[in-house]
C-alpha positions in Angstrom: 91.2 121.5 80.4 90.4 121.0 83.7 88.0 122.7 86.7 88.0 121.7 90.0 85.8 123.5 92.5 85.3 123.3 96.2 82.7 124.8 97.7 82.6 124.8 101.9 79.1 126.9 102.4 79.6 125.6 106.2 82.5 128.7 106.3 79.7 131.4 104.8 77.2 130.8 106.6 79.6 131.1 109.7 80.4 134.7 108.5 76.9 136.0 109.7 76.2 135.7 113.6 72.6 135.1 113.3 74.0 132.1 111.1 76.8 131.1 113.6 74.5 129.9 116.1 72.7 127.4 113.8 75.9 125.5 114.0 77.6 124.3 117.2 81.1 124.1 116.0 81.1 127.6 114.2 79.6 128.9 117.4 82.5 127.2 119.5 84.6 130.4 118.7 82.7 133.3 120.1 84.3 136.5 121.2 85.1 136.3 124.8 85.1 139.9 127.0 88.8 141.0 127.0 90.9 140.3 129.9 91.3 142.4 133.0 94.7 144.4 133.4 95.9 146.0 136.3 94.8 149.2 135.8 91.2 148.0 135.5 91.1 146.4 139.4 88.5 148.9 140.7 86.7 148.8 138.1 86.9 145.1 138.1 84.7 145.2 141.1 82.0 146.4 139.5 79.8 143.8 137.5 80.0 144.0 133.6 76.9 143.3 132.1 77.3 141.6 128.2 74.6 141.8 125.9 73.6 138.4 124.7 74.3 137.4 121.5 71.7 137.5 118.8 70.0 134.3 118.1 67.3 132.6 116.0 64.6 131.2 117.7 61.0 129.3 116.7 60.2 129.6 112.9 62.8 131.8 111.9 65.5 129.1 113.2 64.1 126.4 111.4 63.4 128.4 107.9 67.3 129.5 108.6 68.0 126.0 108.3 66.1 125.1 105.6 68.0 128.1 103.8 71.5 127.1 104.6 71.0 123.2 104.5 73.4 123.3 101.5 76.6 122.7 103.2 79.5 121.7 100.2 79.7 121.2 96.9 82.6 119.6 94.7 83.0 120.1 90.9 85.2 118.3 88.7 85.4 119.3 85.1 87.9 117.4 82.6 87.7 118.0 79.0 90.8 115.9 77.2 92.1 115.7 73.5 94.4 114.5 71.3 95.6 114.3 68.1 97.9 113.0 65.6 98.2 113.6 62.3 100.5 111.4 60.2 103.4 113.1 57.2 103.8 116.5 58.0 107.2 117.1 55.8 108.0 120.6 57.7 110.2 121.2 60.3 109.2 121.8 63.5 112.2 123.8 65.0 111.1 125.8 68.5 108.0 124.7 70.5 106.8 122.2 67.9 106.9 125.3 65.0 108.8 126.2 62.0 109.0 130.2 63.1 109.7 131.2 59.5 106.4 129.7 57.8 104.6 129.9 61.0 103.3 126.1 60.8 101.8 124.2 61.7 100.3 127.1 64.1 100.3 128.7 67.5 96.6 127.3 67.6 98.0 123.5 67.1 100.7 124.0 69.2 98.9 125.1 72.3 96.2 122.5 72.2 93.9 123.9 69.5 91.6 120.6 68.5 92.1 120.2 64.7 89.2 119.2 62.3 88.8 118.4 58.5 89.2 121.6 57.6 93.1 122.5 59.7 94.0 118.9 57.9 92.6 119.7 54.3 94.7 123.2 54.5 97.9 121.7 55.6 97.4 119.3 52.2 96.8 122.2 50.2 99.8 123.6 51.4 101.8 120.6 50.8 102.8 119.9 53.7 101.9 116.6 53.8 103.6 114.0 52.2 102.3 112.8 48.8 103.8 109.1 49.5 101.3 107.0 47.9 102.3 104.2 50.7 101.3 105.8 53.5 98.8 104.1 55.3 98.6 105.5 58.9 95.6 107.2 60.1 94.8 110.2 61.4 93.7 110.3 64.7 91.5 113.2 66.5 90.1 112.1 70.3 88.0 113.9 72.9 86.6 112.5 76.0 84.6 114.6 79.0 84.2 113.4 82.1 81.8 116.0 84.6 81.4 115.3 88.3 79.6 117.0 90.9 78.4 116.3 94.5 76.5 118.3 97.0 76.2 117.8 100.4 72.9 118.9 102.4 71.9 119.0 106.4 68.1 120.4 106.6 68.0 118.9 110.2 70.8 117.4 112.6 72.3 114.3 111.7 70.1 114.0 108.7 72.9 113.9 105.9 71.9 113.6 102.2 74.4 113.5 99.4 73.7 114.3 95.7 75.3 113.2 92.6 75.9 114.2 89.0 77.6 112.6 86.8 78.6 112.4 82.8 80.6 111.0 80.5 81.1 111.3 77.0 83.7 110.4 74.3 84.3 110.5 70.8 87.5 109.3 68.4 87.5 110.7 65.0 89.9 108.5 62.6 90.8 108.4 58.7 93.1 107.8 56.3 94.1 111.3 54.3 96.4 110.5 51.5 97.2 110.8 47.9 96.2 107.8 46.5 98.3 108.3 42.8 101.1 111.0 43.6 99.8 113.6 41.9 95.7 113.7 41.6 95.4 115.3 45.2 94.5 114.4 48.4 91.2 112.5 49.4 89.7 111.3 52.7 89.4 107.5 52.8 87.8 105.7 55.8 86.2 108.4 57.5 85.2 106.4 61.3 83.5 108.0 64.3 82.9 105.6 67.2 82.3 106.8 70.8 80.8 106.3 73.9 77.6 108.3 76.2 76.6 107.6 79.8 74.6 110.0 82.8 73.7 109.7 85.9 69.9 109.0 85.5 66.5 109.0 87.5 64.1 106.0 85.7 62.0 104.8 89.2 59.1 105.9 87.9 58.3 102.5 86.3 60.7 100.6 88.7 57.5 98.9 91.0 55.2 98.2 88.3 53.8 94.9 88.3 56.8 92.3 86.5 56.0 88.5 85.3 59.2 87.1 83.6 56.5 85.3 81.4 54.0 88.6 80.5 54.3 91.9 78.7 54.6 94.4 81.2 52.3 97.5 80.7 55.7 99.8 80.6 57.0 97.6 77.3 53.4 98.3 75.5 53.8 102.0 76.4 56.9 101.9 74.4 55.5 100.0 71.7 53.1 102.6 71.2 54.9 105.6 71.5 56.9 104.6 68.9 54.6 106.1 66.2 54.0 109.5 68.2 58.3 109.7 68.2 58.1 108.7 64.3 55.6 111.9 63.3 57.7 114.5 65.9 61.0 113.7 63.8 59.1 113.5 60.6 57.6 117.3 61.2 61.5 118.5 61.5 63.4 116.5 58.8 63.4 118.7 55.9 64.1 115.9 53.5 60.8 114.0 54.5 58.3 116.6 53.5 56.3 115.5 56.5 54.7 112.9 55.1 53.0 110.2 57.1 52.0 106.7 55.8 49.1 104.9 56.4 50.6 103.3 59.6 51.2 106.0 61.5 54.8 106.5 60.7 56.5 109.2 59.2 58.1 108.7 55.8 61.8 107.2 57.1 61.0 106.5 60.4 59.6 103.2 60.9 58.7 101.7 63.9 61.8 100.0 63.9 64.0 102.7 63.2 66.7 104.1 65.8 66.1 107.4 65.7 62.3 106.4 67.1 63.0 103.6 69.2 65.6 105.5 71.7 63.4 107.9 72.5 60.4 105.8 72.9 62.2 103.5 75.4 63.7 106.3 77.1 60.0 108.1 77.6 58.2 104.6 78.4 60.7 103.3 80.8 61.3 107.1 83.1 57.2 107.6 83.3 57.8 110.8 80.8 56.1 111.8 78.0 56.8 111.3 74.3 55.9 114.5 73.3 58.6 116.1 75.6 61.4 113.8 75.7 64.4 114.5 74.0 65.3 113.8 70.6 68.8 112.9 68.9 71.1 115.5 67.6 73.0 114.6 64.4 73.3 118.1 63.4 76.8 117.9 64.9 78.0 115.7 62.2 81.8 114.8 62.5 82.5 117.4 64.7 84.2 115.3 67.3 82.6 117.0 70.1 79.3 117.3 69.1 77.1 114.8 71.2 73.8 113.7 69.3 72.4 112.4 72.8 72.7 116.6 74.4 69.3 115.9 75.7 69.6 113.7 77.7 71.2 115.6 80.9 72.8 113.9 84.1 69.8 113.7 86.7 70.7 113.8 90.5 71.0 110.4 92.6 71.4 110.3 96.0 72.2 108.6 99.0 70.4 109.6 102.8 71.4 108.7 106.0 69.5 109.5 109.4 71.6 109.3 112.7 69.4 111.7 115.2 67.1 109.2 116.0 68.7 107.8 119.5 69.1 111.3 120.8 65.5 111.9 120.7 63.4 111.6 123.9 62.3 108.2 124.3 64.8 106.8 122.0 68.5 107.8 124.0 67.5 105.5 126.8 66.8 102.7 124.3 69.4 102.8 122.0 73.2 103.8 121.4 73.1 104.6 117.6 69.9 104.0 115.6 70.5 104.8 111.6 68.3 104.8 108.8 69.7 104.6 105.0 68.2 105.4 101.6 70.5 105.2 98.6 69.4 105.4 94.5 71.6 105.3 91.8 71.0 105.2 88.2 72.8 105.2 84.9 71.9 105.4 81.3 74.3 104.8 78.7 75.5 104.3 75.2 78.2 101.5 75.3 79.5 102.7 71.9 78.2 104.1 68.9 79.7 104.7 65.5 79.2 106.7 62.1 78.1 105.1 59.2 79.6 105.5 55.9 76.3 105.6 54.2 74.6 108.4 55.6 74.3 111.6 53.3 72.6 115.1 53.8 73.6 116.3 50.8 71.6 120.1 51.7 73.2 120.8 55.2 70.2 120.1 56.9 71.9 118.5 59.7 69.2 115.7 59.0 69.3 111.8 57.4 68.5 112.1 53.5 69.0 108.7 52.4 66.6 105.8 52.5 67.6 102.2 53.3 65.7 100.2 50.5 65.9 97.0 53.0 64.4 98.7 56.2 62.7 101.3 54.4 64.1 104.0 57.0 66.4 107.0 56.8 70.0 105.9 57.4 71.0 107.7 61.1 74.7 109.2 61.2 75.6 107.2 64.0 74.8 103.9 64.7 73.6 102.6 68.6 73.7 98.8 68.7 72.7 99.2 72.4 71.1 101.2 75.1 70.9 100.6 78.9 69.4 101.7 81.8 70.7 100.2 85.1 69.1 101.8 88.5 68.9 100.2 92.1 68.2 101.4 95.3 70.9 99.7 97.5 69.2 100.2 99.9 65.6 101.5 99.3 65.4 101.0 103.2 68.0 99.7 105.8 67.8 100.2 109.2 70.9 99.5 111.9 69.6 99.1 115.5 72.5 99.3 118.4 70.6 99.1 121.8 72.3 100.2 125.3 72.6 96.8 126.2 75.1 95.5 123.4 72.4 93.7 121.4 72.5 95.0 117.4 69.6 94.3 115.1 69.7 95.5 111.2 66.7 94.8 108.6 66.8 96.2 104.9 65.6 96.3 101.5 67.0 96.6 97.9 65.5 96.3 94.6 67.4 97.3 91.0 66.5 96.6 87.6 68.6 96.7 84.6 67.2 97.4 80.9 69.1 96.9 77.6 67.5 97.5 74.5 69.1 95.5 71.0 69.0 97.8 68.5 69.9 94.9 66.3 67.7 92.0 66.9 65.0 94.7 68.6 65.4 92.7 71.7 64.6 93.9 75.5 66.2 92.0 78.0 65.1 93.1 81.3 66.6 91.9 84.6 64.9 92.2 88.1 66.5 92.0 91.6 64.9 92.2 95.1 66.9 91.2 98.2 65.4 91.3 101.4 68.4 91.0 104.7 67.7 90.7 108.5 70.6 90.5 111.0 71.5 90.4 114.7 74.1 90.0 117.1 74.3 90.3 120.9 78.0 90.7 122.8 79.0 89.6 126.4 81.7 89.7 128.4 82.0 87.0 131.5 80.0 84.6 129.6 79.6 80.8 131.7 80.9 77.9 130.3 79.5 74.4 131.4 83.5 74.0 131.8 86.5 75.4 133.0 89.5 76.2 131.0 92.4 77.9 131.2 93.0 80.8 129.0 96.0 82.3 127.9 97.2 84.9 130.8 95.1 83.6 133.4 96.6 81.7 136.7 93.7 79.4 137.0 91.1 77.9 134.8 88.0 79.5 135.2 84.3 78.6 134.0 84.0 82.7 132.6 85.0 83.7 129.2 87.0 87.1 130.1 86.9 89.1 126.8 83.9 90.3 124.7 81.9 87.2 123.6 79.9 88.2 120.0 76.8 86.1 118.3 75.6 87.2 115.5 72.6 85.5 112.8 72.4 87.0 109.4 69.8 86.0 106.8 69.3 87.1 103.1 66.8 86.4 100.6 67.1 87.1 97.3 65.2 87.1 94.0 66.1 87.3 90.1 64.1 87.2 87.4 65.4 87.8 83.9 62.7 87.8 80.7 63.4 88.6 77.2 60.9 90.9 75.0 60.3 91.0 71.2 59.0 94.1 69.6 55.7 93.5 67.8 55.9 89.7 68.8 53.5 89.9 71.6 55.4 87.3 73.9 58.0 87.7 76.6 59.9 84.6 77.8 61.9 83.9 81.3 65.6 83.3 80.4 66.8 83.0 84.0 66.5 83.8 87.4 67.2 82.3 90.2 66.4 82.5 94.3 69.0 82.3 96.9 68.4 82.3 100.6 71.7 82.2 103.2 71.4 82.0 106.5 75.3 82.6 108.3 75.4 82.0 112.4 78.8 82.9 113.6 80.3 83.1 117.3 83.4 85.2 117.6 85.5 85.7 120.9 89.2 87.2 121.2 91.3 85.2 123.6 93.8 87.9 123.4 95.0 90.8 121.3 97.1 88.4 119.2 94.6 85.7 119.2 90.6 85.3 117.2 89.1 82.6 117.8 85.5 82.4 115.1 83.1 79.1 114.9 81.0 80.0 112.2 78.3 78.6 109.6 77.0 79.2 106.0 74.0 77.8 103.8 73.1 78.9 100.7 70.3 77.6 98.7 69.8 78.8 95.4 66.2 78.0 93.4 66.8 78.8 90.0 63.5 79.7 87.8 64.2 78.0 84.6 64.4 74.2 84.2 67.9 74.0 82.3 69.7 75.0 85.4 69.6 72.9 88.4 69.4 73.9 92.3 72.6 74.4 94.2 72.9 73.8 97.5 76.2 75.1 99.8 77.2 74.6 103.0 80.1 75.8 104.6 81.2 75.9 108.5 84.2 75.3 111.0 86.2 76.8 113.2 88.2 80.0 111.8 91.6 80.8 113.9 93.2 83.9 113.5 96.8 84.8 115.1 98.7 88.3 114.6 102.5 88.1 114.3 102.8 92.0 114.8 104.4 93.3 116.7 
């Protein structure tokens, strides 16, 4: 199944002529008084008077543009699955059916997504073979992938762009057989893995204080709301009673347990609280496209751009193009997950009943070996400067994080980027040489360079810090990190159109924060000649 939609709003809005005039290019194609004939020439003579046009002025124009800053939006829906499902002993004759039993089903044969049940009634029916060697699996898959952008324009030249995004996946497998030739068929090996990530918004804890070597405040929030997550799935789980130990912790749900810790992470590390945050659905069970993280929806990013800025007053003298960029993206996800044979709800609850004597928690229906969070704002502010005189100046800022929780060893490893980048270039034709030389095309050598000279000086810092935190340990520890500053001078000049000629320079000095890792440095330069064979 798949939904594409396209959205152009800009075409609407251009239906209504109090609307048209808001935009230039909609506006372009006014109606023009019809032309004269010849039976009109005395009355040509006379002066036609047109009524202007109507158009929004003041605050009415600029609440008009608020309104109708929304100028497209795209949609893209997929929803794919599959299935196979091993020794069916009928025939399948036209369009994949056998027309005088009517199997395996219109439902089946136009894409209907089979389940447990659709495979237990085609055993019961015998059709399926009761070889006692057969030992392929069934095989039930279902992915979704969900797209959508909007674009916006509250202002001239201010474009802003927002995305959505999700993807989710599930394959169902087992082994349906019977095992002695006659005792009926059984389920062997029932396996669910899959896979969960959305687009995400987690800067609320992004530029709190970090020191590789400290627990940060954000890690001992989630440390603590690890018991207020324990009580709110304790209150729901029938099979629990309710019952809270003298630790805080609901009977099942442990401070270590993965039903508590997702949730507590996700709340501490997005700035939300644990009373509100979602919770994980296993109601679903082995439907294959139930999703036990529904909660957790797909949360706008965005990228900004500002262009308007040199036709301003006071600016369009200075400068040719002047642009100012803000970009965030962020994604949570589920690299993989997977059932586990030992969960039971025995009542239909849709809830964990059985009790893990080792861990002392309820046994989940999935298991999540690891969550992540990965965000950056590439940039969180860059700023590209072209002034009237050729000269080009660009400074910005980026900062990103990345998160990923061990649901294993209960392990957080946390990595933390800032990169700071200043750049310039200036170009020049009829540059002086000390010396004359001859260049290709000219009669004469001359001491002026005749094409566009180009300098340009770009420097980068940047700075990593990886650090490793341990539930209930108290400790964090620096596992890497590094600093790397590059400075790159270049000179560029095109003899001809066939012909670069680049001298350029690179250094790159990386620190590194940890003491098994030594510092690098690398230096690169010479002169870089480039020749074009095209014709």
């Amino acid at each position: 199944k798949t939904l594409i939609g396209d959205l152009d709003f800009t075409r609407l809005y251009s239906k209504w002529k109090l609307l048209r005039s808001l935009d230039p290019q909609a506006g372009s194609g006014a109606m023009r008084p019809p032309p004269i004939t010849g039976k009109d020439t005395a009355r040509s003579r006379k002066p036609v008077l047109q009524r202007a046009p109507a158009e929004l002025k003041g605050a009415a124009k600029g609440l008009a543009r608020i309104l109708t800053s929304l100028k497209h939006v795209q949609l893209n829906y997929a929803d794919n699955s599959s299935s196979t499902i091993y020794g069916f002993m009928d025939s399948t004759r036209v369009l994949g059916m056998n027309l005088q039993d009517m199997q395996p089903g219109w439902g089946y044969v136009f894409g209907m997504r089979p389940d447990t049940n659709f495979i237990n009634k085609l055993g019961r029916k015998r059709l399926l073979t009761g070889d006692t060697t057969l030992n392929n699996q069934n095989i039930i898959t279902y992915a979704q992938k969900i797209t959508a952008t909007a674009i916006l324009e509250p202002v001239p030249d201010l474009h802003i762009s927002i995305t959505w995004d999700k993807t989710f996946g599930k394959n169902y497998s087992e082994l349906y057989k019977d095992t002695t030739g006659s005792s009926g068929f059984v389920r062997l090996n029932p396996y669910m893995a899959g896979t969960f990530s959305v687009s995400f918004i987690s800067f609320n804890t992004l530029f709190t204080k970090y020191k590789p070597n400290e627990l940060s405040s954000t890690f001992q929030q989630f440390e603590n709301y690890r018991s207020i997550i324990s009580q709110r799935l304790g209150s729901i789980n029938k099979y629990t009673g309710g019952l809270i130990g003298t630790d805080g912790y609901a009977l099942g749900y442990g401070k270590y347990a993965q039903d508590v810790l997702i949730p507590a992470f996700i709340a501490a590390y997005t700035g939300k609280s644990p009373n509100k945050v979602a919770l994980l659905d296993e109601s679903g069970g082995s439907n294959v496209t139930s999703n036990p993280f529904s909660g957790y929806l797909p949360k706008p990013n965005w990228n900004i751009s500002y262009t308007g800025l040199s036709k301003l007053p006071g600016f369009k003298n200075i400068f040719s193009n002047f642009t100012i960029t803000n970009a965030y993206t962020s994604v949570l996800s589920m690299n993989s997950f997977n059932s586990q044979l030992n969960y039971q709800d025995p009542l239909g609850y849709g809830q964990p009943a059985f009790i893990d004597s080792i861990s002392g928690n309820l046994v989940p229906y999935y298991q999540v070996p690891n969550i992540t969070i990965q965000e950056q704002f590439a940039p969180l502010l860059d700023v590209d400067m072209q002034f009237v005189n050729q000269f080009q100046a660009k400074v910005g800022f980026s900062k990103s994080r990345l998160l990923s929780l061990s649901l294993v060893d209960f392990q957080l490893s946390e990595t933390r980027s800032t990169e700071f980048t200043i750049g310039a270039g200036f170009r020049k034709r009829g540059v002086s040489l000390p010396f004359k030389i001859k260049m290709p095309g000219q009669s004469a050598a001359s001491n002026k360079l005749q094409n566009d000279l180009t300098l340009r000086l770009d420097f980068s810092i940047r700075d990593n810090a990886t650090s490793s935190s341990y539930l209930d340990q108290n400790a964090s520890l620096p596992t890497g990190g590094q600093k790397v500053v590059t400075i790159s001078p270049s000179i560029d000049y095109v003899l001809n159109n066939r012909i670069n000629l680049k001298f350029y320079f690179d250094e790159r000095k990386t620190i590194p924060k940890i003491s098994t890792t030594p510092p690098i440095t690398t230096v690169r330069g010479g002169l870089q000649l480039r020749i074009s064979l095209a014709q």
